[in-house]
C-alpha positions in Angstrom: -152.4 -87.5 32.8 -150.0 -88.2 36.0 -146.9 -90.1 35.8 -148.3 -92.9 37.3 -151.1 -93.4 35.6 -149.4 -93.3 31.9 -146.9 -95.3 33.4 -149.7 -97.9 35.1 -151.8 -97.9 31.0 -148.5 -98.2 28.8 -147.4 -101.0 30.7 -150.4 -102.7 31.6 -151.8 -102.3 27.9 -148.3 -103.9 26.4 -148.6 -106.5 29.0 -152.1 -107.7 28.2 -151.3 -107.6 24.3 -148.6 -110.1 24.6 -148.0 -113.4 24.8 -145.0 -115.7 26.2 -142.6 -117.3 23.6 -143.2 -121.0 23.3 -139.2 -121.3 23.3 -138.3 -123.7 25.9 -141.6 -123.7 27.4 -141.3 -120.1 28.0 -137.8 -119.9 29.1 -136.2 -119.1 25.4 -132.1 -119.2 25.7 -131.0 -116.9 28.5 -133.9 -117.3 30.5 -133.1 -120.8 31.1 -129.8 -120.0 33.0 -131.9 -117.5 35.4 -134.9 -119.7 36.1 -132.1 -122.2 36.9 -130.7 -119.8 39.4 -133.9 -119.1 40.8 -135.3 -122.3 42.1 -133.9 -124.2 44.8 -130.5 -124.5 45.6 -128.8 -127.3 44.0 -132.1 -128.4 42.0 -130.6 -127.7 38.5 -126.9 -126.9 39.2 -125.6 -127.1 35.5 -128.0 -125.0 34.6 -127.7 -122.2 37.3 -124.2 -122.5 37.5 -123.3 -121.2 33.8 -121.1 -118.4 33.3 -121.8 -115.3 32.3 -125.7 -115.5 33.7 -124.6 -117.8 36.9 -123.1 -114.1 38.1 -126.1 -111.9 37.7 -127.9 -112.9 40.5 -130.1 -109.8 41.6 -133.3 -110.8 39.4 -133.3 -114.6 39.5 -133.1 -114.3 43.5 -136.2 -111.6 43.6 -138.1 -113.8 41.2 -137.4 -117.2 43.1 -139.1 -115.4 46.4 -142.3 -115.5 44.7 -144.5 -118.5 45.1 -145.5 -118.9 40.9 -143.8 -121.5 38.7 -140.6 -119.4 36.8 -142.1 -117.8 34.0 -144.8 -116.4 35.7 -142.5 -115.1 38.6 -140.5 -113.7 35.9 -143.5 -112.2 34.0 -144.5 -110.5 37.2 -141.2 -108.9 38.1 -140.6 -107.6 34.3 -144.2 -106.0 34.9 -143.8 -104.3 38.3 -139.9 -103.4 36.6 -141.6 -101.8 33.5 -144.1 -99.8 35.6 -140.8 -98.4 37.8 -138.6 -97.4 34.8 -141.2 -95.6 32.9 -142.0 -93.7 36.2 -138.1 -92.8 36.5 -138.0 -92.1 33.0 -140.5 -89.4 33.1 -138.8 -88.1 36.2 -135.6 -87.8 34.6 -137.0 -86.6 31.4 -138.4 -83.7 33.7 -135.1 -82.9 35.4 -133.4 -82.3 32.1 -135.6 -79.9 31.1 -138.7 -81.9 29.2 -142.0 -80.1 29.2 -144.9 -82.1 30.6 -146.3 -82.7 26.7 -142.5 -83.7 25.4 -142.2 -86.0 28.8 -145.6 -87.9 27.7 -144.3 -88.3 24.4 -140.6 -89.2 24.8 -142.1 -92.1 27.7 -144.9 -92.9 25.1 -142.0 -93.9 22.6 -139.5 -95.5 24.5 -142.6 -97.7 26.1 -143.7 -98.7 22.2 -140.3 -99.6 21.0 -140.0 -103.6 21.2 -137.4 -104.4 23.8 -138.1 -102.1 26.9 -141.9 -103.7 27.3 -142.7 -106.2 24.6 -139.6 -107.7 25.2 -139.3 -108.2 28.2 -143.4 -109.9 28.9 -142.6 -112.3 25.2 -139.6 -113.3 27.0 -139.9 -112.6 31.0 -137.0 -114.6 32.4 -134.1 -112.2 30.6 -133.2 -109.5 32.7 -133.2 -106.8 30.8 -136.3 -105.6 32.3 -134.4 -105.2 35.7 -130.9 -103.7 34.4 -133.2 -101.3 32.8 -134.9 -100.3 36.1 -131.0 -99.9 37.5 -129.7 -97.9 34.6 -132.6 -95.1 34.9 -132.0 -94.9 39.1 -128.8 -94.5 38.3 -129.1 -92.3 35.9 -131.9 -90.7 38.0 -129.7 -90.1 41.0 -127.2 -88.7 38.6 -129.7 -85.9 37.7 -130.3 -84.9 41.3 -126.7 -85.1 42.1 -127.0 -87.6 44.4 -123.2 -88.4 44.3 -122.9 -89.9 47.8 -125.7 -92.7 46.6 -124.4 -93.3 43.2 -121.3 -96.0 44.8 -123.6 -98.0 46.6 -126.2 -98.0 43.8 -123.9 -98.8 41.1 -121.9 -101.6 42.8 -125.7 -103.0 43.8 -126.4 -102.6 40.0 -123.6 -104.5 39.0 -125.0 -107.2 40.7 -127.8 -107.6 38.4 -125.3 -107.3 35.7 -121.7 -106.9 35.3 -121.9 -104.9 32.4 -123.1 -101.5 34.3 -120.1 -101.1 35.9 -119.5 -98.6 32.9 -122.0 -95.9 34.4 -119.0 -94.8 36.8 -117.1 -93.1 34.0 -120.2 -90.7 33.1 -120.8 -90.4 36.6 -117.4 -89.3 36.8 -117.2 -87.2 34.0 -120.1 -85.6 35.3 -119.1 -84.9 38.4 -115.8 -83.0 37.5 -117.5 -80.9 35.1 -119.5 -79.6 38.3 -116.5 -79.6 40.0 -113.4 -78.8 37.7 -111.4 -80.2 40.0 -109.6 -83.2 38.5 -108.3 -84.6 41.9 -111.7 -84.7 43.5 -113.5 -86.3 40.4 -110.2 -89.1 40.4 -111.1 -89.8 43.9 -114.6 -89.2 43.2 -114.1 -92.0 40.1 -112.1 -94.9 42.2 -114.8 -94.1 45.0 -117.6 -95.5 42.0 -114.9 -98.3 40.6 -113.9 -99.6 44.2 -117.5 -101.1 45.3 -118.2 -102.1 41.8 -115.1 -104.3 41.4 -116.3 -105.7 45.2 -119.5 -106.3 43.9 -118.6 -107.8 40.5 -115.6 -109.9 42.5 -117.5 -111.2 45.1 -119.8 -113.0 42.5 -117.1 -114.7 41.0 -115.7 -116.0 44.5 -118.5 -116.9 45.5 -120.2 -118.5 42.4 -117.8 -121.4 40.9 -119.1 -121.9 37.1 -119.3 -125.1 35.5 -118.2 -123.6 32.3 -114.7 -121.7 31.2 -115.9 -118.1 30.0 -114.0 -114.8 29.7 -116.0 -111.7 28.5 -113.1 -110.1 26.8 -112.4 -113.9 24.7 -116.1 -113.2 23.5 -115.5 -109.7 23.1 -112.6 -110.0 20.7 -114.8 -113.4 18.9 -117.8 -111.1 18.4 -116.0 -108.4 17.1 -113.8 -110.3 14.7 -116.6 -112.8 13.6 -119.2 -110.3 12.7 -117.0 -107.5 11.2 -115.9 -109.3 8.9 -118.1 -111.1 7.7 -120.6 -108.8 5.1 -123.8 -110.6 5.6 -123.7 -108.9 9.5 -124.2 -105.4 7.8 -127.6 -105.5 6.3 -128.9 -107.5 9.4 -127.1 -105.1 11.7 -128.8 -102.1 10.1 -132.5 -103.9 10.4 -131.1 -104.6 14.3 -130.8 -100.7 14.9 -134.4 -99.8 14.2 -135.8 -103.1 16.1 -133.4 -101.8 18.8 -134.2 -98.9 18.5 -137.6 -97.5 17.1 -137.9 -94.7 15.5 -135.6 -92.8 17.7 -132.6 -92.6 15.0 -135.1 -91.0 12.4 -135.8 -88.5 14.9 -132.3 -87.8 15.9 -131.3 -87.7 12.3 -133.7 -84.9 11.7 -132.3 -82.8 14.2 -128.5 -84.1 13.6 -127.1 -80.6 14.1 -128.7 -79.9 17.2 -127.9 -83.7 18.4 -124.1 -82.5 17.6 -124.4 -79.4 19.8 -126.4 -81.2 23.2 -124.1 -83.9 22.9 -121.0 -81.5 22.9 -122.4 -79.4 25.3 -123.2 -82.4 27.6 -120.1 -84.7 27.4 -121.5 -87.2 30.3 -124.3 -88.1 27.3 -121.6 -88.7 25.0 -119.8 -91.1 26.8 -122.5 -93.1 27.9 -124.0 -93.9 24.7 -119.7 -94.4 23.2 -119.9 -97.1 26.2 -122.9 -98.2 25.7 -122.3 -99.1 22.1 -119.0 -100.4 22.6 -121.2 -103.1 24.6 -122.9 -104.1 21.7 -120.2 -106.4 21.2 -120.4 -107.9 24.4 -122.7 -110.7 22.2 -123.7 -111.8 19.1 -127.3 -110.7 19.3 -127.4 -106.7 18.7 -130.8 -105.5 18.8 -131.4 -106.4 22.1 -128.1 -104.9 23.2 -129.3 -101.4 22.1 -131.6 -101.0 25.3 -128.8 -99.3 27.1 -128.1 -96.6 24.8 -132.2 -96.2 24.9 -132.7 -93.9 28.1 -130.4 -91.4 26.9 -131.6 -91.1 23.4 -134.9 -90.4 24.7 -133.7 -87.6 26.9 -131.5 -86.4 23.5 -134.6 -86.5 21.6 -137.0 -84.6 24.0 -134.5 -81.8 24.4 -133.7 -81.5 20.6 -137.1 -81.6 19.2 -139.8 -79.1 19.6 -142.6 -81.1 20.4 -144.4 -77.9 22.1 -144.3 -76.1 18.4 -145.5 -79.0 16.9 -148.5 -79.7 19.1 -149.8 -75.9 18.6 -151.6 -77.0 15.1 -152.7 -79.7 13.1 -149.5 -80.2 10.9 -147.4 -81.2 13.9 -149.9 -83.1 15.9 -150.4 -85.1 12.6 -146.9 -85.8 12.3 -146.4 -86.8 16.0 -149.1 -89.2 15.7 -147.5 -90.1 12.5 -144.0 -90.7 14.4 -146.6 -92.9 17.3 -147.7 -95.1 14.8 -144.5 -96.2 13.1 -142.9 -96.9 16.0 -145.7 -99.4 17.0 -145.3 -100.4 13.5 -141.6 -100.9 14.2 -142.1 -102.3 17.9 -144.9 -105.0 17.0 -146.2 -103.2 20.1 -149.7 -105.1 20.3 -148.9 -107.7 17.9 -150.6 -111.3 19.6 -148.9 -114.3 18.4 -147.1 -116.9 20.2 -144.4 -117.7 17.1 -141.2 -116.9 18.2 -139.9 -117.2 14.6 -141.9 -115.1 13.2 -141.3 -112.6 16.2 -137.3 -113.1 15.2 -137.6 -112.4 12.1 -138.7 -109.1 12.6 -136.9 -108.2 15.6 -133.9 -110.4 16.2 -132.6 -110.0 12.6 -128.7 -111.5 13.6 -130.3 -114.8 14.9 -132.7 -115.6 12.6 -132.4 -117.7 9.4 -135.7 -116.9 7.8 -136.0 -114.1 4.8 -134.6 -110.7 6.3 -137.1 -109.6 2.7 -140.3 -108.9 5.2 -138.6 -106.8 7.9 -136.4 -104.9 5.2 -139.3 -103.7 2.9 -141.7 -102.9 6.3 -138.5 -100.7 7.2 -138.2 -98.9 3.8 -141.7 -98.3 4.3 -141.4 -96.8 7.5 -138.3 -94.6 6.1 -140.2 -93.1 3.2 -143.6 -92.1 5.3 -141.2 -90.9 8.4 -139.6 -88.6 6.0 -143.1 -87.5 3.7 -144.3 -86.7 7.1 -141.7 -84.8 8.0 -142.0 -82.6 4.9 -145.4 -81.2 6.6 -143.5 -79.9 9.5 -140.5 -78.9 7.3 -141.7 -74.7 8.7 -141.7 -75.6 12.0 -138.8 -77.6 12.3 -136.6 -74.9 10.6 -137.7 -71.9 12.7 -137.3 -73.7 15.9 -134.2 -73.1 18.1 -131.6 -76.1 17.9 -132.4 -77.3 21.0 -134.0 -76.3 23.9 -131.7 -74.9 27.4 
């Protein structure tokens, strides 16, 4: 199957299979803020004039060119995003090394867990869909080494949202371990930082808010609040496999050979450090895990031996095994317009319904994950620790 077409059926098939929230007529909480920003200028002011989301302006300006009401502009840009990440997903799963079978899985799971696609069509007018799309060109260019691109694309990037300005210090460090030469990847470095910081300043001088907000006061509050408080723990353990599928079952089965990529490939390692600092860049944490996504797939295709498994019944078995759990886990054609229900499951930190349902449908996914495993046990053992 080609790229494109995979690409074209996983999105296509998530998008028909899923309905809009009914929260604020479609907008839920966020979304409100950008389908503010994206009619008419002056139309709902307090609204798109809210700090943080008043200063993300890439998606709500691309989604207020289209002639639909919001959501549906919305709904279309998160379905021609989705089709365009999964597409650079696949290619950068190839330039790392995947095989064609490993790059159909590893774009086949990220594409079933909940927040890349399902996500993103239940609640179209967050931006996640786009910051996705940014993360994997950027990541994409990276691959290719396309270090003269990666300033412009990153300080464009950080005008969809703030946050990516981290990418520059993987970029960097990825860079001077090609070049082991610390003074060219320092210039190299404040070559990414300087357009960023225009970027992400230019916003701010340009965009008055309405509202008092400073990231690192919400930071500190997130941190401090949910630390310490013991209820977070339980929730925030049922927020890592809604964020992030299966892939932590995988990883865990392969742990020693996740030690040695990641150690081997420092650029990996930093990214996913940033990208979980950011998870206290809000109270919600599930949805948070998408950055850290991309890079776990690429982890996870190069640590597991998807080829050995596929050659007999045992590990094409389990694969499909590991396929269906993470629909399980995704809700990936699940059809129902209750967003509480749909929280319960997946946004375990905001809900205040039972966490009972989505802990016991976890425990169940933990125990088969693992009885399948024991089938492969032979082939797992005798296969290299990861693939150069």
């Amino acid at each position: 199957m080609s790229r494109a077409l995979l690409a074209l059926l996983l999105a296509a098939t998530v998008f028909c299979t899923t309905p809009v929230t009914t929260y604020n007529d479609g907008l839920d909480f966020d979304g409100r803020f950008y389908a503010a920003m994206s009619a008419p200028e002056g139309k709902e002011y307090m609204w798109s004039h809210h700090a943080p989301w008043c200063w993300r302006v890439l998606t709500p300006a691309i989604a207020g060119m289209l002639p639909s009401d919001p959501v549906t502009n919305f709904r279309a840009v998160a379905l021609v995003s989705a089709f365009l990440t999964l597409i650079l997903l696949g290619i950068l799963l190839e330039k790392c090394g995947a095989s064609k079978s490993s790059e159909l899985f590893g774009v086949t799971l990220y594409a079933t867990t909940f927040f890349p696609l399902k996500w993103s069509f239940f609640s179209p007018c967050y931006i996640d869909h786009q910051t996705q799309l940014f993360i994997l060109a950027v990541l994409v260019a990276l691959s290719f080494r396309f270090f003269l691109a990666l300033p412009a694309l990153i300080a464009v990037a950080c005008l969809q949202k703030e946050s990516l300005i981290f990418l520059t210090l993987p970029s960097a460090l990825y860079a001077w371990s090609l070049w082991k030469s610390s003074k060219k990847a320092q210039l190299y470095f404040l070559a990414l930082l300087i357009p960023a910081f225009v970027a992400i300043g230019a916003t701010r001088l340009m965009i008055a808010p309405v509202n008092k907000y400073s990231s690192e006061a919400v930071f500190l509050y997130t941190i401090s609040t949910q630390l310490s408080d013991w209820a977070f723990y339980p929730r925030f353990m049922l927020a890592i496999f809604s964020g992030l599928g299966i892939f932590p079952l995988l990883l865990l089965l392969r742990r020693k050979a996740v030690t040695q990529f990641l150690y081997d490939n420092p650029h990996w390692a930093l990214y996913l450090f940033l990208a979980a600092v950011q998870l206290f860049g809000g109270m919600d944490k599930a949805r948070l895990f998408l950055p850290m996504l991309p890079v776990l797939v690429v982890v996870t295709v190069r640590v597991f031996p998807f080829d050995t498994l596929l050659i007999d019944w045992r590990g094409r078995a389990f694969l499909f095994g590991v396929l269906s759990l993470n629909i399980v886990l995704g809700m990936t054609f699940w059809w129902g317009g209750d967003y509480h229900l749909l929280y319960q499951y997946q946004l375990p930190i905001l809900t205040d319904r039972s966490l009972t349902p989505a802990t016991v449908r976890l425990g169940v996914v933990v125990v088969t994950f693992f009885a399948l495993s024991l089938i492969v046990r032979k082939q797992l053992s005798s296969s290299s620790e990861f693939r150069s």
